[in-house]
C-alpha angles and dihedrals in degrees: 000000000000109000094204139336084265111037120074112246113261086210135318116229123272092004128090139198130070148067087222128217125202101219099169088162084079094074092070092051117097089209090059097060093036084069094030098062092030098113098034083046095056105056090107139023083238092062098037088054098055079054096046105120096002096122099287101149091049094045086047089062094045088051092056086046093067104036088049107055142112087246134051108241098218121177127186143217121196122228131197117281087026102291118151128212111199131192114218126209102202112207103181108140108256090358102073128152147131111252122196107222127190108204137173115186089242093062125101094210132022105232120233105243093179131331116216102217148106082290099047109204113187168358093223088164146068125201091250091050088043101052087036092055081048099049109041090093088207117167132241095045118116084259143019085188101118083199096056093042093053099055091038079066105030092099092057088059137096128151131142102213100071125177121256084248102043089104094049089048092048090044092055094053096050088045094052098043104030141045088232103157100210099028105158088047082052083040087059096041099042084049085042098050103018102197133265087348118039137206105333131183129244125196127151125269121236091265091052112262133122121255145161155220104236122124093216102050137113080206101057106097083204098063114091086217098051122107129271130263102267096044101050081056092052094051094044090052099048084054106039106123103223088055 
């Protein structure tokens, strides 16, 4: 886990790689978005237009910059009873990738919640977990902006009931962190398409958390590869918005 807003993190548990580098400065840089949100972006040529001439050669570099260094960029976001949700930039040659951990300091391994590469794993959020992450407002992350936060986690979401206001609060955010020129019109593609993985459904499992369809997902029961029972509780529980 992160050792301070300041201190690059030493590991974090049941995860290799690094060193890793707290750059929080990236957050107020355009380019940084432009790459951050490139696959989630170019899913469709709708998307993909809005972005046609927005910096994307120079956000590619950057992008490569970081993937390809000799340190792992992580940035961070609090949760309530002291969970951690880290983004990870992997920079691994030839296996790079940005991974979406859960962490609590009492546990012996983060849990992946996706992974935003040439092999998508997720959703690992829901749009209430998602907003919820982005509005806590909780200290000693690498932010307390909602709109940067959302759009740090964006890439780990998919769900398909959406609330009336969901493309005004992605608009905003766009609005606020990049020089998109049509963001509400990107806003509406990127909530239409979301990314690798689509629209997915969530409902709640027997024992009261909450799960979902999609192949790719930690949080699908179905899947061979999806967690087991206690720890999809423990996860849900770390994210659920009313804790």
């Amino acid at each position: 886990m992160m050792n301070s807003p300041q201190t690059p993190s030493a590991r974090i548990p049941g995860y290799g790689g690094g060193p890793f580098s707290h750059q929080p400065d990236l957050l107020d840089e355009h380019l940084f978005w432009l790459g951050h949100l490139h696959n989630y972006c170019s899913e469709s040529e709708e998307t993909e237009d809005l972005l046609d001439g927005t910096d994307e050669q120079e956000a590619g570099a950057l992008q490569s910059r970081l993937l390809g260094g000799d340190t792992w960029p992580v940035f961070t976001v609090p949760l309530a009873g002291d969970h951690l949700l880290h983004v990870v930039y992997r920079a691994f040659k030839e296996d790079e990738g940005i991974d979406y951990l859960l962490h609590h300091p009492d546990w012996d391994t983060a849990e992946r919640l996706a992974q935003d590469d040439g092999h998508f794993m997720g959703p690992g959020l829901s749009w209430a977990e998602l907003t919820a992450a982005a509005d806590n407002r909780l200290p000693g992350g690498s932010t307390t902006d909602p709109h940067a936060r959302l759009l740090l986690l964006l890439p780990a979401f998919g769900d398909d009931a959406l609330p009336d206001d969901a493309v005004e609060r992605l608009t905003t955010a766009l609005h606020a962190r990049t020089h998109i020129r049509a963001p509400e019109r990107l806003a509406a593609a990127l909530l239409k398409d979301q990314g690798p993985c689509g629209p997915t459904h969530w409902t709640t499992a027997e024992a009261g958390y909450p799960i979902n369809d999609a192949d790719h997902s930690f949080r699908n029961p179905a899947n061979h590869f999806a967690w087991p029972t206690a720890r999809l509780a423990r996860a849900a529980m770390a994210l659920t918005p009313w804790r």
